[in-house]
Structure formats: structure tokens, C-alpha cells
N, C-alpha and C positions, 0 to 999 in steps of 0.2 A: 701286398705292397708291390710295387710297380714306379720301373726308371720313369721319369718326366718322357725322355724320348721314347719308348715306348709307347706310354700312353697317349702319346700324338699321332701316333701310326695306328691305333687301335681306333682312335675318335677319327679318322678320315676313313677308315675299310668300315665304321658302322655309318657314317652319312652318305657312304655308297660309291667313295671313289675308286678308281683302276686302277689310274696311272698317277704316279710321280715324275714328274720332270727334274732333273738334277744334275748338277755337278759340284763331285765332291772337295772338300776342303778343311783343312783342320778347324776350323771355328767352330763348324758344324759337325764335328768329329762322330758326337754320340746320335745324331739324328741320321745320317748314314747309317752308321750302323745299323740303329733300328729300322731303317726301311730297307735296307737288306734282308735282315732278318724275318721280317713279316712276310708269309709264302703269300697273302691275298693281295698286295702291291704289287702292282709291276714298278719297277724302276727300269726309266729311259735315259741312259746316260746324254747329254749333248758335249759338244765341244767349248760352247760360249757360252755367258748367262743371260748374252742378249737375246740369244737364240732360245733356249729354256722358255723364256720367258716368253717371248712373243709364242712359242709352240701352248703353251699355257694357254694364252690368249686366243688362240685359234680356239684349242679345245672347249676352252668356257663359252667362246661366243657358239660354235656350231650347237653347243646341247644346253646351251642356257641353265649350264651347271658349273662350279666351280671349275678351274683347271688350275693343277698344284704342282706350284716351282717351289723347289727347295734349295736355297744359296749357300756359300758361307759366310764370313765377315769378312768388310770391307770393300777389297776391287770384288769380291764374289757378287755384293750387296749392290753398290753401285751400277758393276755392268748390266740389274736388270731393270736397271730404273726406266729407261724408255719404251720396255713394254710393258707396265704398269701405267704409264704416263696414257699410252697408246688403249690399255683396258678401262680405264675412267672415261675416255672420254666415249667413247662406244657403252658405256654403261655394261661392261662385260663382268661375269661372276670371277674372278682372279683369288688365289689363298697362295699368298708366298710366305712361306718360312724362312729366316735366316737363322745364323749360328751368328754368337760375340762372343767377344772378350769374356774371360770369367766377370762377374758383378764387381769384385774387389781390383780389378788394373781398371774398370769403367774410366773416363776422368770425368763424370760428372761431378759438378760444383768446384772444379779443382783450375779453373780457366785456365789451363793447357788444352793444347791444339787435340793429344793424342795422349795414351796412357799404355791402355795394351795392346798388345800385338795383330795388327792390320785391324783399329780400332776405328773406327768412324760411327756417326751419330747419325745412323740410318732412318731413323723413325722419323727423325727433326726433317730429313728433307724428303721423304713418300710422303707427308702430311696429307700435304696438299692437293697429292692425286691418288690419294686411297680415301677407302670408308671411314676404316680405322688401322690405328697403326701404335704397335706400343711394344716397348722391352719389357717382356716379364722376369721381373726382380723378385717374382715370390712361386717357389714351386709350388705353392698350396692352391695358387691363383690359376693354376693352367686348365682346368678345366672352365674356369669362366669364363678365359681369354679365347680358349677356341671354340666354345657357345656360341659368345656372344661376336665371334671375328664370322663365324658361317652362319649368322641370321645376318648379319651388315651387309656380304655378299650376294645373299640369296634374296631379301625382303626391298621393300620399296624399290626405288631408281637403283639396280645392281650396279655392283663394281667391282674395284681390286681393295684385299683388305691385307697385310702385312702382320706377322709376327715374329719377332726379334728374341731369340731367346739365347740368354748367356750359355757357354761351356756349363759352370759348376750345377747353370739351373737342368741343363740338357741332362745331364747324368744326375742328379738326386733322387731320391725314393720317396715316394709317396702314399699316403694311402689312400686309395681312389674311393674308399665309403667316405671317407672326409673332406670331399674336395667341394668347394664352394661351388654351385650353380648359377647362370645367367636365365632370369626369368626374362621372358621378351617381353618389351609394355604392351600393352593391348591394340588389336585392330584397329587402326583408324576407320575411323565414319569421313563419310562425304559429301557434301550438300550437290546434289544435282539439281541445274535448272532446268529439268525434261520437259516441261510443258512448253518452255520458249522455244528451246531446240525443235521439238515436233512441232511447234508452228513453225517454226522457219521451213523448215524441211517439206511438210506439206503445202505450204505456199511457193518454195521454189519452181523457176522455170529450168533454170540448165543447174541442178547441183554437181560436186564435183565430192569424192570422198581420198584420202590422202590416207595411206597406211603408211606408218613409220616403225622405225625398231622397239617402240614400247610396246607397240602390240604384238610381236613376236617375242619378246619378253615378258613380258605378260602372260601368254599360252592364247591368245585371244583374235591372232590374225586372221586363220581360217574362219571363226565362226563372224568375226567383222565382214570380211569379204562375201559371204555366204547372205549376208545381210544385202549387201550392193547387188546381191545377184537379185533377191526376191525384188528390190526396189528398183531396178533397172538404173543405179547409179553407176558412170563412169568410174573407174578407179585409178588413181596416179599412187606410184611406189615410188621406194627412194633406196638408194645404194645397197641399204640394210635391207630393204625387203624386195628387192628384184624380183626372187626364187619366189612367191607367195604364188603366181601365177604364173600360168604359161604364154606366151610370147602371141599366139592364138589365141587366146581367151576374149569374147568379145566384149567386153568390158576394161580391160589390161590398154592402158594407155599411156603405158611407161613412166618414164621420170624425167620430172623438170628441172632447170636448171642451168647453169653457167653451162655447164657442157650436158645438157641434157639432150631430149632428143625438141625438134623444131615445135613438131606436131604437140607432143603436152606442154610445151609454154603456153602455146595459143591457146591450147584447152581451160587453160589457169587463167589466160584474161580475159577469157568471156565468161566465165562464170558468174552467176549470181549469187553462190553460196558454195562457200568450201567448209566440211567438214576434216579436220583434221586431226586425225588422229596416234599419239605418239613417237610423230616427230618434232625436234626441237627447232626447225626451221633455218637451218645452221643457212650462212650466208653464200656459200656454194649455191641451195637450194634457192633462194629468192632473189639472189643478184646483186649483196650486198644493201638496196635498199628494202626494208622488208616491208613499207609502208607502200612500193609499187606494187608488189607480191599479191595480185588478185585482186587490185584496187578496184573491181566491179561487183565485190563482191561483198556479202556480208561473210563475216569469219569467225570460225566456231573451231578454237582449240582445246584440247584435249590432254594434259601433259601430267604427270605426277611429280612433276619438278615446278614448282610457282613460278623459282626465277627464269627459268626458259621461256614462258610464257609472260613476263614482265619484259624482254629483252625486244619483243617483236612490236611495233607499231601496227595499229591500226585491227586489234582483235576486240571483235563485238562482243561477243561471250567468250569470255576463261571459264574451264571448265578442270579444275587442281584434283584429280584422281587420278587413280590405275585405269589404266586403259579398260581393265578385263570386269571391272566395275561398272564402267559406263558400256560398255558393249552388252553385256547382261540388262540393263534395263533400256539401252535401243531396242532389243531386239523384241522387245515389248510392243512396238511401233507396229500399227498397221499397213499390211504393204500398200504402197501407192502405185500407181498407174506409169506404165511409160512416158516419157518425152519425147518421143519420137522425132520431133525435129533437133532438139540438142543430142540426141543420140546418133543421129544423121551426118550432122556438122562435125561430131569428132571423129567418127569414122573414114569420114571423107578425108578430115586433114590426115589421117593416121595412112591411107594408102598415097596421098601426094605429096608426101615427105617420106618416103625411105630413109633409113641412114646412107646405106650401100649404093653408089649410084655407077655410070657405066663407064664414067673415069677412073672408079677406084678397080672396077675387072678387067679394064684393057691393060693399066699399068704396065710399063715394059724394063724401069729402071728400078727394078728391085721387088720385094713382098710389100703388095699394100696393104695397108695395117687395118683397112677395112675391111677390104676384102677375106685376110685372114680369118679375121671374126668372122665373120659370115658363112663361111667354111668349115670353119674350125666345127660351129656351133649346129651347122646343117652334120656334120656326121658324128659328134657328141651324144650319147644316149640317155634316158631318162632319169639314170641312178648313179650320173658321174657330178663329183665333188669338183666346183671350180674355182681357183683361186688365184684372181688379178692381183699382180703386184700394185700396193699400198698407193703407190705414186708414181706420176709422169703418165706418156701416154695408153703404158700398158693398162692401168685402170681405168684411165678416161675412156677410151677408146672401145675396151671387152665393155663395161657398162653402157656404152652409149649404143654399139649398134649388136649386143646382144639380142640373141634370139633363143631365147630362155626355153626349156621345156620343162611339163608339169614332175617336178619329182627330183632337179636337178636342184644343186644346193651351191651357192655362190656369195663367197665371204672375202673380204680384207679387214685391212687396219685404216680406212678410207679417213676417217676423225683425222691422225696427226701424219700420216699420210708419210711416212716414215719409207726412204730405199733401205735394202735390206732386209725386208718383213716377209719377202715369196718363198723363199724356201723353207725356213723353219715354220712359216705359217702353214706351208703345204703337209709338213711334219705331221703338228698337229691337228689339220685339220681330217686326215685319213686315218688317224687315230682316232679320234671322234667320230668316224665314221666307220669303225671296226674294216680297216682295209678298204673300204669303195676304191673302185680306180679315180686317183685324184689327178685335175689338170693346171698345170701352173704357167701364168703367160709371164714373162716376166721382162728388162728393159737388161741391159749387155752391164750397164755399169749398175744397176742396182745389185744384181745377184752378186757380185762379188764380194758384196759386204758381209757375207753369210757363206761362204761357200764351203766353209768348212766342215760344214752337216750336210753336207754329199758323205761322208762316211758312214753319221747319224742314219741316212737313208736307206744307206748299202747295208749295212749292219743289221736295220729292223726290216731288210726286203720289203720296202714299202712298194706299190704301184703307180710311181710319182711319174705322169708325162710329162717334162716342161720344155718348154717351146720358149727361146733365147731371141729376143729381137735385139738384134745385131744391126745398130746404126753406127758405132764404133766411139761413141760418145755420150754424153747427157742431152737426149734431142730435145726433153722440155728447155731446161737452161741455156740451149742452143738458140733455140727460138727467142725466149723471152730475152737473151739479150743484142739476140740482131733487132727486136723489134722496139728493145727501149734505148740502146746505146748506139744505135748507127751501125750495125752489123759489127762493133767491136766485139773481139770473143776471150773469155780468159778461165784455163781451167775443165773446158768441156768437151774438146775433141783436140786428137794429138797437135793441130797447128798452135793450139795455146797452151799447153803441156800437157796433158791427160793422154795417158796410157791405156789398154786394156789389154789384159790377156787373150789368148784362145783358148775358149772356155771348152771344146768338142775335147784338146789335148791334157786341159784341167780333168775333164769327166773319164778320159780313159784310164787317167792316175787312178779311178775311185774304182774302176774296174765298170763304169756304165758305159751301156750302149751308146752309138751317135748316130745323128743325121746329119744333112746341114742341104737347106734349100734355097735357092735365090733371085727365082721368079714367080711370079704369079701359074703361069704354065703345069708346072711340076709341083705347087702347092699339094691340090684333092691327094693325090699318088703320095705324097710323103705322109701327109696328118696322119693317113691309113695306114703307113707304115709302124709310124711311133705310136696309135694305137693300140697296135696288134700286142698281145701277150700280157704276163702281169708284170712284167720288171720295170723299172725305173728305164728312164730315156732321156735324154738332152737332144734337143733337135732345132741347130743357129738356124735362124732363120734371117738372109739378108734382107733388110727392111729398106725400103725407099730413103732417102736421103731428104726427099723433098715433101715427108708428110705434115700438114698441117691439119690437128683437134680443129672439124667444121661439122656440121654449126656448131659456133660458142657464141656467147655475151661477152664481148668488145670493150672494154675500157676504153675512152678516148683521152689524148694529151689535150689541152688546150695552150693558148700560145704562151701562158705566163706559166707553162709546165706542170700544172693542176690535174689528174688524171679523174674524170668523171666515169661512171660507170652507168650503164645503156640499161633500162627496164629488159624483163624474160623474155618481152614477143619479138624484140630488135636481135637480131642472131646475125651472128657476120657466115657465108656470105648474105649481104642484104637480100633482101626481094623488091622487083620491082612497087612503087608505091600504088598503083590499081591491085595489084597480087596480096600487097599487106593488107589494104582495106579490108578486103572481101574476105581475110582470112580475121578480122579483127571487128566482124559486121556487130557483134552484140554488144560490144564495146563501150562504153560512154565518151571516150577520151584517155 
């Protein structure tokens, strides 16, 4: 015989996890305890359960294993809803448990608002951004429940799956030879059209192959890649698979996109053939029109979700499997012959477009935000964990002119693009990585949303470098509404109310070191400073005032106020139009 709460700490140490994430609360009275009590659990106290949760999400996404938050009821349950929100759409493995009400204060069926105590109907609203989600009303049921909640997690399209268990059920006895089982249904089969594919592919002149997060969820990106190598096909990556290659690699032709880099858009519309594989082609990635999106090309996607691939206009062959399915029978494919002149053509573009150019190294009115990257990532080594803040131009910017190395490992919550996400993500992303030194870029007014695991940090002596750009405001929202309202501003830097602390005087509270640096000059000299050693570091970094995300894809107003949005290969700043030509020669139109 065995507590319910126990035997949920027993079924997470035999499906092989660490760590629990948590903070305690009476709802969840008896699930505390028992993860207390279990010596093979670590329990990570945090301060928030936004934070819990997004660290959750970290951990799941780095090791394509579950990562387990455990809540209580109510504001417990609630505060972790948007990193849940945030592990759906990244298709991340998530197992959150919460604590309720006993079964009998429930108010189901009773249409009042609320019944017992910090009672809320949590499962009614994760619905929609978990796998599965359900209150177990029956202690007999708990072994099914958590069966069948870590195959939802683990199998097809992953995600975040929820378990809601009352007080009376957390504490009841059971007898665990009695407990019902979840059988999984069976393997799906999947119709591959391989002979079409291998003819496209052996008839191609410029093919193009596109790695997305289902192939690294899958287990299946290296041996895809490995594939482009023997076939001499270029490869384009996307937010989620940056890290697949290294920045050298001569095949690595980065990633497309509204803010992607110049050089792989153009690569994307000369193609004749894009193979895409596991990614869902989000509108970031094709410019919002997804029928522009390679419009010379035939298109051959790849996805284990139907509807991702129903969403997108203009795909030749759908192709509704696991990535790691179809990679297993490509690799069946004879290698083909180089292309040496489309091999030629991207290369070329890829050295006459830098990100880094010698306006962003002269800079004299602050850290330019390009330059920092390029710096940062020249004295970065091949076994450090880096992690872009979620949103604004700390992610756009480290993705855009990243200079990736073979071994180095680079995650956000980029999907819902959430401030707030850099520090508990850094949490757990070096937990995930058994201590690696982890690096965190992050924006002055995001971090503050979270800063309260700067304790979390201190406490678990994590190796967290993070590097604070200090513009003194929201410099996305800055931008975007000098550029749609007439430079009116409200909300985003202290002349329209917005505040921010000094975060270097925040960190000394926590007992962590500081830096603080404010020209390009003194950059090299500092990064190497806050490198050095394993302890945590905060290092403000004063940022330009004047940085603008270039190249981007442009939305234009038109005069009846209509905002249009520009195809991949138009990037502001423009190029001259003999320059676009020549760079758009394979082109049709």
C-alpha cells in the first residue's frame, strides 16, 4: 500500500527524472512532502511559479525530456500558465502537477464561481495549450493518469501535459498491484511518397534543405544534416536549430526570415527545390506571406502535425510523419553530385553580406548591439549553453548575427516570445546541462520580471554570465511606436512613464558580482572579465540608444493606412536595384 503522493514521486525517479521544480503551497500539501521525502529527486525551490515553470521549459526543451513543475492550487496554478502556453507552442516535453481542493469543496456542477479554498478550474483553462489535462477524481486512476500524461508528452508532436490532483486524492492509499494501466495505441504507419521526392531531388539544380525543431525532437537532426553533407545540399536552420551547426560549416547558411540574415533569404528565392524538414514555417520565417516563401521553387514538407502543413500555401508534396521516419528512408537516397555553381552563388552571397559591418565596430555612442554579438561569440567556447532573451532585440539580434560554434547549445522561448523568460530560463537551462557555464543576453526591462531568482541562482551557485543591455527602456516598443505613431511614445522610457531600477545595485543585494561597460572600446576587456571563474555575474552593458534590427523585412503603410508586408529577399536597408538583380539572377519573378 502506498500515499497517491508518493507513488507520483516513485513514477517520475523510474521514467528517469532529476529534478523537480516547485513551489510549495497547501493545496499541494501532500505532494511536497513526498518530494521531499524521495532522496532520488532533487527539489529546486523557485520564488515564482512563472519562473518554475518557464525553468521547466528550459529543461524539457534542452534534453527533449520532460521538465517537471509542481504548483499548488489556484494563484499557484495560474501563475504557471504562460510557460506552459510558451511549451506548446515550441512543442516542448512539460509534466506539471498541481495540488486542489479536496474532491468534495470541488464546485463542479454546483454553478458557483468558487467552492473551496483557492479553488479555480485549472484543467478548463491549460486545455488548450497542453496535451492533456485532467483532475484525478479517482485514486485508483493515478497510475493511468501518469502513463498515459508521459506518453502525450514524450510521443508524436511533444508538449506540456498537466495533472491536477485534489488534497484527499494526494493523501489516499493505494494498492499499487491494483492500479489500472495505460496501454499506448499502436505505432502509426506512414505513407511516404519517396520515389517523387528522389525525383525531385535528383532532377534539382539549386536544392535547398531546411532543418526545423521536429528534427531535433525527433533525435534525427544530425543524421539529416549528415545526409546534406554526402549530397552537397546547402542547409538553412531556424531559431530552434541554430546550434545543429557551426557558424563555419560550409554548408550552414543560417536562417531566413523577417530578421533573419540577408544572405539565406536570397538563398530561399533562388531555389528550385526546398526540402523542409520539421519546421512549421511560422510567419516570422516566410514573411507572413507563405505563398512568397520560395516561390521558385517546388516544396516538399515534412511535418508530424497535418495542420501546420495545411496552413502554408503553395506546398507541392505534404509529407504527415516524424521527421526521424522520413530521414531513415532519405537516407536510402543515392548521393548525388555537387552543384557547384549553386554551391558557388551561396557562398558568395554568404561572405557579401555580413551581419557585423564597420559602422556597428566604430560606434562611439554606447555598446553596439552587433558588435557585442560578435564579440561576445568570438571569445565564447564550444561547451557554453547560451540563452537569448525570448523577446525584443536581445533575441533578434544574438540570432541574427550569431557566430555559432560546433558543441555550443542556444535555446529560448522564441514561439510566444514572452520578457521575462532569460533568467529562470538560464536556471533551467544549466540544469539541463549539469552546470555548463551558461550565458544570458538579456534587454534592462525584461529581466526585471523575473529577478527574483537572482536568489534561485545564488542558492543553487549556478555559473550564470548575464550581460544586461541597458537602453533604459523597451527599445523594441520604442522603435515600433516612433515608427507607426509619429514618434509618439507611451510607457517605454522614463519621458512617457517607465522606470527601471539599477539592476548592478539589485545584484549586489543577491550578493553577485558586477560589471558595467559603455563603449565598444572596453567591450573584449570586460566579456573576459565576466567570463572568467564559475560564479554568477551581471555585467550592464550601456547599449546605443540609436540601434536599429537591420536587415529586416519592412512592412509598408500605404496611404489609406493598410500595412503591406515586403517578400524575404526585400530587406530594409534596400539594395541598390542592379545589386538585387544579380543577387536574385535564378529567379523567375
Amino acid at each position: 500500500m502506498v500515499r497517491v503522493a508518493d507513488y507520483v514521486m516513485s513514477f517520475l525517479v523510474k521514467q528517469g527524472v532529476r529534478y523537480v521544480f516547485f513551489l510549495p503551497g497547501g493545496g499541494a500539501i501532500h505532494l511536497n512532502d513526498a518530494l521531499g521525502r524521495n532522496e532520488k529527486l532533487k527539489h529546486v525551490s523557485f520564488l515564482h511559479e512563472q519562473a518554475l515553470g518557464i525553468a521547466s521549459e528550459a529543461y524539457g526543451q534542452h534534453l527533449n525530456f520532460p521538465g517537471v513543475g509542481l504548483v499548488t492550487s489556484g494563484p499557484g496554478s495560474t501563475n504557471a500558465i504562460t510557460a506552459v502556453a510558451a511549451g506548446y507552442l515550441d512543442s516542448t516535453p512539460m509534466f506539471l502537477l498541481s495540488g486542489q481542493a479536496k474532491r468534495s469543496d470541488l464546485k463542479i456542477g454546483t454553478g458557483v464561481r468558487q467552492m473551496g479554498s483557492q479553488e479555480v478550474d485549472i484543467v478548463s483553462m491549460v486545455s488548450c495549450i497542453t496535451k492533456y489535462a485532467v483532475t484525478v477524481m479517482e485514486p485508483e486512476k493515478i497510475r493511468y493518469h501518469l502513463e498515459r500524461a508521459w506518453y502525450e508528452a514524450t510521443s508524436g508532436r511533444m508538449g506540456p501535459v498537466w495533472l491536477d490532483i485534489p488534497l484527499d486524492v494526494q493523501g489516499a492509499i493505494v494498492d499499487e498491484e491494483t492500479l489500472e494501466s495505460f496501454i499506448p495505441p499502436e505505432e502509426k504507419k506512414y505513407a511516404l511518397p519517396m520515389a517523387e521526392i528522389i525525383s525531385l531531388l535528383q532532377k534539382a539544380e539549386r536544392p535547398l534543405l531546411l532543418i526545423g525543431n521536429g528534427a531535433k525532437l525527433s533525435g534525427c537532426a544530425d543524421r539529416l544534416s549528415s545526409w546534406a553533407e554526402r549530397n552537397h545540399i546547402p542547409m538553412l536552420l531556424t531559431w530552434k536549430t541554430v546550434d545543429l551547426l557551426g557558424y563555419d560549416h560550409p554548408l550552414n547558411f543560417g536562417a531566413p526570415g523577417i530578421m533573419g540574415t540577408r544572405y539565406a533569404n536570397f538563398i530561399v528565392q533562388n531555389a528550385d527545390l526546398i526540402l523542409v524538414v520539421g519546421s512549421r514555417l511560422d510567419p516570422s520565417l516566410t514573411a507572413f506571406h507563405s505563398e512568397d516563401f520560395g516561390r521558385n521553387a517546388k516544396k516538399i514538407m515534412v511535418d508530424i502535425d497535418e495542420a501546420e502543413i495545411r496552413k502554408i500555401k503553395g506546398i507541392d508534396i505534404p509529407v504527415i510523419a516524424s521527421a526521424d521516419v522520413f530521414v531513415r528512408e532519405l537516407d536510402s537516397l543515392q548521393a548525388m553530385p555537387p552543384r557547384t555553381e549553386w554551391l558557388d552563388f551561396c557562398r558568395e552571397l554568404k561572405v557579401r553580406y555580413p551581419v557585423i559591418d564597420d559602422e556597428a565596430r566604430n560606434r562611439k555612442d554606447g555598446v553596439d548591439l552587433y558588435y557585442f554579438t560578435d564579440e561576445l561569440f568570438r571569445q565564447l567556447l564550444p561547451t557554453d549553453v547560451i540563452v537569448p532573451e525570448s523577446s525584443g532585440a536581445a533575441g533578434e539580434v544574438t540570432y541574427q548575427g550569431i557566430l555559432i560554434k560546433k558543441g555550443q547549445k542556444v535555446k529560448n522561448a522564441a514561439a510566444l516570445g514572452s520578457m521575462g523568460f532569460g533568467l529562470p530560463y538560464s536556471i533551467g537551462a544549466c540544469l539541463a546541462n549539469d552546470g555548463r557555464r551558461t550565458v544570458l543576453i538579456n534587454g534592462d526591462g525584461a529581466f526585471q520580471m523575473n529577478i527574483q531568482e537572482l536568489e534561485t541562482m545564488t542558492r543553487l551557485r549556478l555559473p550564470v554570465k548575464m550581460f544586461i543591455w541597458d537602453n533604459n527602456g523597451y527599445a523594441s516598443i520604442i522603435n515600433t511606436q516612433r515608427n507607426m505613431f509619429n514618434g509618439f511614445l507611451v510607457g517605454s522610457e522614463p519621458g512617457s512613464g517607465l522606470t527601471l531600477p539599477d539592476v548592478c545595485a539589485q545584484a549586489r543585494s543577491y550578493g553577485i558580482r558586477t560589471l558595467e561597460v559603455a563603449d565598444n572600446a572596453s567591450l573584449p576587456a570586460a566579456i573576459a572579465e565576466v567570463l572568467e571563474g564559475n560564479d554568477a555575474v551581471i555585467c550592464k552593458v550601456k547599449v546605443t540608444s540609436a540601434h536599429l534590427t537591420r536587415p529586416k523585412v519592412q512592412s509598408q503603410r500605404l496611404p489609406n493606412g493598410q500595412m503591406i508586408s515586403k517578400p524575404l529577399e526585400e530587406m530594409w536597408p534596400y539594395l541598390p536595384e542592379e545589386e538585387f538583380k544579380r543577387n536574385m539572377r535564378f529567379a523567375k519573378g
